[in-house]
C-alpha positions, 0 to 999 in steps of 0.5 A, a space after each residue: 514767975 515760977 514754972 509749975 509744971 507738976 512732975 512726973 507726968 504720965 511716962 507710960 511706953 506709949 504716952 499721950 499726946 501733949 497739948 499745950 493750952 494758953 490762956 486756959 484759966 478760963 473760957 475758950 482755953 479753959 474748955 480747950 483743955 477740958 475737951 483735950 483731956 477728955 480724948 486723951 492728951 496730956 494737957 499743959 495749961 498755961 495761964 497767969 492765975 495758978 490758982 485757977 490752973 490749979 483747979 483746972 487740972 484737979 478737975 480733967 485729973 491726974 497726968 496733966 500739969 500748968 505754967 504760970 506764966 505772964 505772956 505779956 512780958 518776955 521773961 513769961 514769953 521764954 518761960 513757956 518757949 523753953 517749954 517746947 525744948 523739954 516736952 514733945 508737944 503735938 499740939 499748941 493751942 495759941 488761945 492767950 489773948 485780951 481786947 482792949 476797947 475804947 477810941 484809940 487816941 484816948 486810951 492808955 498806950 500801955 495797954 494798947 502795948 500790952 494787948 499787943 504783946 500778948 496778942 501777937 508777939 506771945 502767939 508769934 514766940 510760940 508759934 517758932 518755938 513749937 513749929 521749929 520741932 514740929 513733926 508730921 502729924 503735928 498741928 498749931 492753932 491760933 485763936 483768931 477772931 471774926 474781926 480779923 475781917 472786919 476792922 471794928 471802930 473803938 477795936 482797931 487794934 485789937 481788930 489789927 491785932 487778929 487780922 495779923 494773927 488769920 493772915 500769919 496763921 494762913 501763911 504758916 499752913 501753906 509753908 507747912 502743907 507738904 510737911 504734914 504740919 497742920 495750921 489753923 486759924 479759928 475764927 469765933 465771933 462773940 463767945 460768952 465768957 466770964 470776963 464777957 457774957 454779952 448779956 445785951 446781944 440776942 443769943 442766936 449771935 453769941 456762942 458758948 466756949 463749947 459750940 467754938 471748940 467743937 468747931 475746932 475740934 472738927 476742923 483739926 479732925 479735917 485737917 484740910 483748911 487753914 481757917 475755920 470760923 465758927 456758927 453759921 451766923 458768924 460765917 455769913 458775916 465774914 462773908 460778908 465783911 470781906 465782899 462789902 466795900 470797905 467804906 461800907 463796912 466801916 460805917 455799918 460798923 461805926 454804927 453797931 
């Protein structure tokens, strides 16, 4: 793996805000990185296809730069750490992720393993590496999911995996409140993206990358929640995922 961050950046007396963006080669983290850019950070994407990042930051322009970088091995998982001990970063999208489908016992271990390095060990990685030179007026996001809420037959540990990231990210928002460190945890519920357009689920339930990070973007405009669940229709269902009793929500769940 090689680091491909494009220098010099912009080095003006008064530089933009730097943001760094995983999983920004497409969907949420791609339009992460377009909207940031578009108000004035100075993004760098991190990603694993350098092809993809390469288009990305010829389209949102000159000034902003990419790592290509594995986050499901640790070398990837240092390559971007080390990041934060050359660049001052004022925000950190944690947005890397994948969902592995399918009934636990019956899928490969080794891509359960994966999704759970990427998931949760990259996110956690970061998350110390950005936080541990964080200063006021700093923030870290951490893409969660709706199903942080609701443990999802033939998703458990990809629901497990999210569930970890929302509860992780709350705790890390009250340790940080007083430091004038913000923490959040978005919570999308299906998103159409390239990898999954959802083309059989009616379209009232199914956001766009846009309608998440104009969510997210709000709250981080708020600053004063830990967690932020995107689409009314995904509100309602958090609700009611965590009032309904487990054995209920379970088997409504088994059956969608």
């Amino acid at each position: 793996m090689t680091d491909h961050v494009p220098y010099p950046m912009d080095r003006s007396p008064q530089p933009h805000r730097t943001a760094v963006v995983t999983g920004a080669s497409a969907g949420i983290g791609r339009e992460f990185a377009r909207r940031l850019a578009a108000t004035g950070y100075r993004v760098i994407a991190v990603a694993r296809h350098e092809d993809r990042l390469r288009a990305l930051t010829d389209e949102i322009g000159p000034g902003h730069g990419y790592v290509t970088a594995d986050l499901t091995t640790a070398a990837g998982r240092q390559q971007v750490a080390d990041l934060f001990t050359r660049e001052r970063v004022h925000l950190l999208v944690n947005n890397a992720g994948i969902a592995v489908t399918g009934r636990f016992a019956t899928v490969p271990l080794e891509r359960t393993l994966e999704m759970m390095r990427l998931n949760c060990d990259a996110l956690v990685t970061l998350a110390h590496a950005f936080l541990a030179r964080a200063r006021p007026g700093d923030t870290l996001l951490n893409v969660s999911s709706t199903l942080a809420y609701a443990p999802t037959p033939e998703l458990g540990a990809y629901s497990a995996t999210k569930a970890f990231v929302t509860s992780f990210s709350e705790a890390l928002w009250a340790e940080h409140i007083k430091s004038g460190v913000h923490v959040l945890s978005l919570c999308p519920g299906m998103t159409a993206t390239e990898s999954q357009p959802h083309p059989d689920v009616p379209a009232a339930l199914v956001q766009t990358p846009q309608q998440v990070v104009g969510a997210a973007l709000q709250a981080l405009h708020r600053r004063n929640r830990p967690t932020v669940v995107s689409g009314t229709g995904n509100k309602l269902f958090a609700v009611a995922a965590r009032a309904l009793p487990r054995r209920v929500l379970l088997t409504a769940l088994g059956h969608v």
